[in-house]
VOMILUM-913239 format. One record per atom (N, C-alpha, C, O, CB): residue number from 1; atom name; y, x, z. Coordinates in steps of 0.2 Angstrom, whole numbers, plus 2048, in hexadecimal, padded with zeros to 3 digits. Glycine has a CB too. Layout:
<recs>
   i at   Y   X   Z
 NUM CA   Y   X   Z
...
</recs>
This chain:
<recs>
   i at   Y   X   Z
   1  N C63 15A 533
   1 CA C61 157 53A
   1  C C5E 15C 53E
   1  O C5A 161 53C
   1 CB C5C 151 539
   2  N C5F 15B 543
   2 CA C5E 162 549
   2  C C57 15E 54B
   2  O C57 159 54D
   2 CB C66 164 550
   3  N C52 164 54B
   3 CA C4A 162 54E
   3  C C4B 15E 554
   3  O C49 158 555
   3 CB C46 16A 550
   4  N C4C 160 557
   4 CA C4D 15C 55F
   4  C C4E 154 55D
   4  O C4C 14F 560
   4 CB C56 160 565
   5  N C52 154 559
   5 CA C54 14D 557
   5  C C4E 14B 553
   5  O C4C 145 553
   5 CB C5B 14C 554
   6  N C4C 14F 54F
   6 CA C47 14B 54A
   6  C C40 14A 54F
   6  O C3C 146 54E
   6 CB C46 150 542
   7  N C3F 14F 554
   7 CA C39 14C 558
   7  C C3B 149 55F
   7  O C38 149 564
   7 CB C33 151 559
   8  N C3E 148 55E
   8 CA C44 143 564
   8  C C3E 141 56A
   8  O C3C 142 56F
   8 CB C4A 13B 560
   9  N C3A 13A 564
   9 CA C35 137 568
   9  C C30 13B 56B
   9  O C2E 13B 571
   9 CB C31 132 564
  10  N C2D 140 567
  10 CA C27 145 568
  10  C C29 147 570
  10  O C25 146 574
  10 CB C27 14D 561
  11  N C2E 14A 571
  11 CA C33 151 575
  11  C C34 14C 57D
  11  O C33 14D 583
  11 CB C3D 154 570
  12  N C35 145 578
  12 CA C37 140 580
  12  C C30 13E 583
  12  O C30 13D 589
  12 CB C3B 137 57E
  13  N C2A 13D 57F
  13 CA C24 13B 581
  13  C C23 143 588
  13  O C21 144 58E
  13 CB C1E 139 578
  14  N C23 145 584
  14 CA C21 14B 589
  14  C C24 14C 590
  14  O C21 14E 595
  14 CB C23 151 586
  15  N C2C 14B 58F
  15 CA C30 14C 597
  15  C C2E 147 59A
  15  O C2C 148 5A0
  15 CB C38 14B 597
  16  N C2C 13F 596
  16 CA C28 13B 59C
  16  C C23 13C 59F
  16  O C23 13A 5A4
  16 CB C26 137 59A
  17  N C1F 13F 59C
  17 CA C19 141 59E
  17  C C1A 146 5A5
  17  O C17 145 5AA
  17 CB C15 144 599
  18  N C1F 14B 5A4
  18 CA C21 150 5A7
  18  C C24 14F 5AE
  18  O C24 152 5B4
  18 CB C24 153 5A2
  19  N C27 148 5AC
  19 CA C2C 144 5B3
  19  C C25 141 5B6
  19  O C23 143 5BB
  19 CB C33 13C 5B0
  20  N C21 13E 5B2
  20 CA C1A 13B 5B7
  20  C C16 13F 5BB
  20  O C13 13D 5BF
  20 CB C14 13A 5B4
  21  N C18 145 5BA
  21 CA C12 14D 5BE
  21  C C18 14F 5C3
  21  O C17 151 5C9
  21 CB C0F 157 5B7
  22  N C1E 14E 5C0
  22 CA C23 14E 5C6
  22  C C22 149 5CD
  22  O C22 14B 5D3
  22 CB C2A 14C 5C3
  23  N C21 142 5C9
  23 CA C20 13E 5D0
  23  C C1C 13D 5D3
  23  O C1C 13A 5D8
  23 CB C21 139 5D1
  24  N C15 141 5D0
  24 CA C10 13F 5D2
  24  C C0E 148 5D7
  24  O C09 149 5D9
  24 CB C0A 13C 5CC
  25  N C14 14C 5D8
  25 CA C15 151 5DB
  25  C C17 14F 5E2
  25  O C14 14F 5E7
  25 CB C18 155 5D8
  26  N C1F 14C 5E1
  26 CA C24 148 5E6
  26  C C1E 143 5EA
  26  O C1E 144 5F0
  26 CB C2C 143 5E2
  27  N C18 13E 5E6
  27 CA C16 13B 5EA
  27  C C0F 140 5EE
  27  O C0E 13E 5F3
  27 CB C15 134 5E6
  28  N C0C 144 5EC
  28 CA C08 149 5F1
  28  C C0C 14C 5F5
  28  O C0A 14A 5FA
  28 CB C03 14E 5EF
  29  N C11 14F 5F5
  29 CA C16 151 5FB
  29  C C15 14C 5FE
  29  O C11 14C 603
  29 CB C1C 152 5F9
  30  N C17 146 5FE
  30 CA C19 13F 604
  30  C C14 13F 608
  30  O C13 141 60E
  30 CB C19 137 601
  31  N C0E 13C 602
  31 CA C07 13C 606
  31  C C04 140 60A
  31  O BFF 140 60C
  31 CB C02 13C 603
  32  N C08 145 60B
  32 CA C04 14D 60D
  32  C BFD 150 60B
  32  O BF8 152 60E
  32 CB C03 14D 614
  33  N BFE 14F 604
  33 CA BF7 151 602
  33  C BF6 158 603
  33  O BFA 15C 606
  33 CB BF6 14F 5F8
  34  N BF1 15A 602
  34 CA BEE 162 602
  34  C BEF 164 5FE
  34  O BEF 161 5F9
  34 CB BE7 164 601
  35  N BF4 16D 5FF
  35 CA BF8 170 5FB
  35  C BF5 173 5F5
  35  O BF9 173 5F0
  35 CB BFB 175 600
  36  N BEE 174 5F3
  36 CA BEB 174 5EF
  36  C BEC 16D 5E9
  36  O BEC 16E 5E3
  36 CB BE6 175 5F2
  37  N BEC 169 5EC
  37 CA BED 164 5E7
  37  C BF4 165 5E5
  37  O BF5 165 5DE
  37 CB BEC 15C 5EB
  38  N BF8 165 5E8
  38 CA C01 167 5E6
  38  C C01 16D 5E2
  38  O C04 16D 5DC
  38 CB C06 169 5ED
  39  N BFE 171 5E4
  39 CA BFF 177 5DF
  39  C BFC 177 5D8
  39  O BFE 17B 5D3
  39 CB BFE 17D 5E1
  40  N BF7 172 5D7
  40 CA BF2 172 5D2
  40  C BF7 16C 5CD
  40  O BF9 16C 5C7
  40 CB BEA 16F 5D7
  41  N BF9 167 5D1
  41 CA BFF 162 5CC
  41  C C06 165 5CB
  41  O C09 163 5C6
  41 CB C02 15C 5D1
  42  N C08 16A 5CF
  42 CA C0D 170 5CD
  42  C C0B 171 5C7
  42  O C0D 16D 5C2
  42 CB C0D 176 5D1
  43  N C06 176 5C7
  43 CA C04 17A 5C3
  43  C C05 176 5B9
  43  O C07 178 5B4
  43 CB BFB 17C 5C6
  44  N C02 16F 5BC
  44 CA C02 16D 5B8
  44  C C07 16A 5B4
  44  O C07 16B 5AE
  44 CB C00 16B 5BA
  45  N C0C 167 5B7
  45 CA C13 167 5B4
  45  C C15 16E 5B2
  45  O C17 16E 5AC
  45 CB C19 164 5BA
  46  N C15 175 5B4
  46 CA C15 17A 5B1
  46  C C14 17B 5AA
  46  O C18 17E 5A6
  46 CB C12 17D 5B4
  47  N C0F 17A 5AA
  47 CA C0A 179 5A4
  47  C C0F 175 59F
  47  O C0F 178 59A
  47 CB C02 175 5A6
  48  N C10 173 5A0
  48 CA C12 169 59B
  48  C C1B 16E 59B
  48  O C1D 16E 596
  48 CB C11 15E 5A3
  49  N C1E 16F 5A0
  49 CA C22 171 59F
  49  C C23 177 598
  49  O C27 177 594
  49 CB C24 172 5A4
  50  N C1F 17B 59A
  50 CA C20 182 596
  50  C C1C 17F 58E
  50  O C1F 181 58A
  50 CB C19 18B 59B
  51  N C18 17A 58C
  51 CA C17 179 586
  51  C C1C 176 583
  51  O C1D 177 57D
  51 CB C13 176 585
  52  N C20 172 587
  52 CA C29 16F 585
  52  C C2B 175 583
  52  O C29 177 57D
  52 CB C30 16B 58C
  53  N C2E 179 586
  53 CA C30 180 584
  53  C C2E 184 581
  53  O C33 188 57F
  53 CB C30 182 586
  54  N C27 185 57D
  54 CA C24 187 576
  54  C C26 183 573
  54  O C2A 185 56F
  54 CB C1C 188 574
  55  N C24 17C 573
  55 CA C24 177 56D
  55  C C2E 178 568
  55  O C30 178 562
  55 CB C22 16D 571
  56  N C32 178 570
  56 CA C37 179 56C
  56  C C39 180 567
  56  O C3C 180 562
  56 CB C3D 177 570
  57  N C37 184 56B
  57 CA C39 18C 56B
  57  C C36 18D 562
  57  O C39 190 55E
  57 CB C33 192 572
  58  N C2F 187 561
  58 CA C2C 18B 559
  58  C C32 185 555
  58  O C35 186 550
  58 CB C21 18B 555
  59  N C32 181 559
  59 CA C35 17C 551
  59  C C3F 180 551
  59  O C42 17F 54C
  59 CB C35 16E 554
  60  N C41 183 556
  60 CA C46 187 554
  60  C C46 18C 550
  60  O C4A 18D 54B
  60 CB C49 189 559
  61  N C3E 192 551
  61 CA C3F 195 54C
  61  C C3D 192 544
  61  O C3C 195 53F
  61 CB C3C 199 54E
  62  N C3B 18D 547
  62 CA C37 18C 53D
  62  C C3F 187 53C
  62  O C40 188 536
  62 CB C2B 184 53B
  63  N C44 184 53F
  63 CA C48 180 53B
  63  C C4F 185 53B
  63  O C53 185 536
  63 CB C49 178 53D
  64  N C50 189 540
  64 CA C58 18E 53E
  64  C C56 196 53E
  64  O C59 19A 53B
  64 CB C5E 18D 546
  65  N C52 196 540
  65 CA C51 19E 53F
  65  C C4D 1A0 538
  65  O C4F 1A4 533
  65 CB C4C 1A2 546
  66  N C48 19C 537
  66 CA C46 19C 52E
  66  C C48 196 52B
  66  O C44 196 526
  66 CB C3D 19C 52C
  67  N C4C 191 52B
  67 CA C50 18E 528
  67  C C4E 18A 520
  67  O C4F 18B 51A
  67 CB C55 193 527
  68  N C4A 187 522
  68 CA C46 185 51D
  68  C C49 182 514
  68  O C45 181 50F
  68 CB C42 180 520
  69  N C4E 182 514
  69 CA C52 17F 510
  69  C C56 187 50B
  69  O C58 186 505
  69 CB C58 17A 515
  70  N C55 18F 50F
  70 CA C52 193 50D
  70  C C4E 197 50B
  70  O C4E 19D 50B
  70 CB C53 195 50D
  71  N C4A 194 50A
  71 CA C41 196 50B
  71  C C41 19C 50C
  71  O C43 1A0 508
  71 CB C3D 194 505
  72  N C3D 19D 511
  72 CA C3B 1A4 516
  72  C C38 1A7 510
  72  O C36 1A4 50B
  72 CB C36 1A4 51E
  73  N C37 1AE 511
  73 CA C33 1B2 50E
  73  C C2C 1B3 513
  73  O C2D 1B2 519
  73 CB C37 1B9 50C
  74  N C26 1B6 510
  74 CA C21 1B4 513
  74  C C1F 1BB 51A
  74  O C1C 1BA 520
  74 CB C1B 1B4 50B
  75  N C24 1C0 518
  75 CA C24 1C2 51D
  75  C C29 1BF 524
  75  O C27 1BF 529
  75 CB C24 1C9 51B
  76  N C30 1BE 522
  76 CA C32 1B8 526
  76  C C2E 1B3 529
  76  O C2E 1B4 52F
  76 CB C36 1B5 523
  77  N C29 1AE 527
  77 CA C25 1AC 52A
  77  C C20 1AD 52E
  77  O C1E 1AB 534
  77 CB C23 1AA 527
  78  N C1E 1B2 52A
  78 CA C17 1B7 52F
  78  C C1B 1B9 536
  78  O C18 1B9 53C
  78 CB C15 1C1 529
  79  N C21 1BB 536
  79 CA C24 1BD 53A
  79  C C25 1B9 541
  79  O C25 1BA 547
  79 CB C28 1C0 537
  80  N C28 1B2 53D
  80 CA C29 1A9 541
  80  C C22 1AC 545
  80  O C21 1AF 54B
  80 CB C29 19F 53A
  81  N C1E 1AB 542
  81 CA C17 1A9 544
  81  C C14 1AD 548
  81  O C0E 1AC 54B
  81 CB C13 1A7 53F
  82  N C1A 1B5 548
  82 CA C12 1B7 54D
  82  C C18 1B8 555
  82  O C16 1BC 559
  82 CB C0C 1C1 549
  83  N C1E 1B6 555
  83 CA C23 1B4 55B
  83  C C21 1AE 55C
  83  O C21 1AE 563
  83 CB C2A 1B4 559
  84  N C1E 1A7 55A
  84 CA C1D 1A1 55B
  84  C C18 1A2 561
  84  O C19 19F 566
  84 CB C1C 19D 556
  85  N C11 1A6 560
  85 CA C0B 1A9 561
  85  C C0C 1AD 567
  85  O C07 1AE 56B
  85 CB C09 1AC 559
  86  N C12 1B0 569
  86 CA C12 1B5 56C
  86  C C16 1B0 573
  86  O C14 1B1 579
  86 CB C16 1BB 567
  87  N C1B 1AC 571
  87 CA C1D 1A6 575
  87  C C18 1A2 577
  87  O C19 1A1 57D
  87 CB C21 1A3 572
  88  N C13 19F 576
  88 CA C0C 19B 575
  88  C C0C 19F 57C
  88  O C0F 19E 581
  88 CB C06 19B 56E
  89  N C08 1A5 57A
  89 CA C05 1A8 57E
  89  C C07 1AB 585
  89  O C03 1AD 58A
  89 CB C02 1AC 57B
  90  N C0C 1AC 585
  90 CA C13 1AC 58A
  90  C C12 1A7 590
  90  O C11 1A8 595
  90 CB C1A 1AA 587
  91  N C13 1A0 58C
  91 CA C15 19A 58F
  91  C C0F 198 594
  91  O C0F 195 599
  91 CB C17 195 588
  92  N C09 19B 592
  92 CA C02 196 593
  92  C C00 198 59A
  92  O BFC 195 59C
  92 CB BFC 197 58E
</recs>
């Protein structure tokens, strides 16, 4: 079973959240709120977006690139882990 599917719920909860900062962008546009407030709710969906994007990026490397059903060697892991880490810190 392919990760995405096994946290299907986890991954959907998030885009909802993500669609909510979306409309709650489309609706300060309308309002003509202060561009500070827009870029600050931007920023925010940013944020929420780019952790979708780590969250999937480590569970690809921990389920096809170390392949758990071949159990990684510990430097294979070491290695998962300091790309996962390097992505984290990328994303943020």
């Amino acid at each position: 079973m392919a990760h995405t599917v096994r946290d299907k719920t986890k991954l959907l909860h998030r885009v909802r959240r993500i669609r909510g900062q979306l409309n709650a962008v489309e609706k300060a546009l309308l309002a003509e709120h202060e561009c500070s407030t827009i870029l600050l709710t931007v920023s925010a969906c940013r944020g929420a977006m780019d952790s979708l994007v780590a969250e999937i990026i480590e569970d690809h490397i921990q389920f096809h690139i170390l392949d758990p059903e071949h159990k990684p060697t510990a430097e294979q892991k070491k290695a998962a882990k300091e790309i996962i880490s390097v992505v984290r810190r990328y994303l943020k």
